[in-house]
N, C-alpha and C positions, 0 to 999 in steps of 0.2 A: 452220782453226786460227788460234787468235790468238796472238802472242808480245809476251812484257813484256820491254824493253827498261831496261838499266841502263848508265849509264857512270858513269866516276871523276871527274867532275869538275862545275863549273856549268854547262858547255856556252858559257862568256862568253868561250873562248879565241878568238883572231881566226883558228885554223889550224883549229881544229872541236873534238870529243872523240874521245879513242880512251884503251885499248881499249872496245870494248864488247861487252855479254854479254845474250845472249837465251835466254830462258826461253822454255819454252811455260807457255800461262797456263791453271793448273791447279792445287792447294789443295795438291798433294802437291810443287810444285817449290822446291827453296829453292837459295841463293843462296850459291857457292861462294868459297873464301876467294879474294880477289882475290890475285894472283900477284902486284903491287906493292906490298903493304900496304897499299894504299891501301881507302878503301871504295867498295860502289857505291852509286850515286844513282840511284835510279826516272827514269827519261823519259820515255817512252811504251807502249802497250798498242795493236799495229797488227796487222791480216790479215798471217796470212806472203804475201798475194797483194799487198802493198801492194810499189809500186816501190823501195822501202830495200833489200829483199833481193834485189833483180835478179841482181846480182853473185857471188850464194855461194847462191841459194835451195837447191840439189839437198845441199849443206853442212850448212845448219841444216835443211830438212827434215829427212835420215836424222839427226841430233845427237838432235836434240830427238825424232823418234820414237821412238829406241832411249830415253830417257825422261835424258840428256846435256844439260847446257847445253852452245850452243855459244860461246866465246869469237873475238873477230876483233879484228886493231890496227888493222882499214879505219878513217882518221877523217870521221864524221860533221858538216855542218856546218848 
């Protein structure tokens, strides 16, 4: 499965970006109201077997399989 990754911001912060929100990458998924007003910005399109999700995988697996985005404030950098 591959998931499409969004965060709120340019990614130029020197602390990283957060939140961010993953999609599973699928024609039917769309993109829920950001919870800070803010909006999201596309990032990347990565295997959920990729090491990004080490941390929450068993998370966004069941999220995104119940057919859920999942939202996380881990920041990326």
């Amino acid at each position: 499965m591959h998931v499409i990754v969004f965060v709120t911001d340019d990614g130029k912060s020197p602390d990283g970006t957060a939140p961010l929100l993953y999609l599973r990458d699928n024609p039917k998924s769309a993109l829920p109201p950001h919870p800070g007003a803010k909006g999201w910005r596309y990032f990347a399109t990565v295997p959920l077997l990729d090491q990004m999700f080490e941390s929450e995988r068993r998370d966004v697996e069941t999220a995104l399989g119940a057919g859920q985005p999942f939202i996380t404030e881990r920041m990326v950098r």
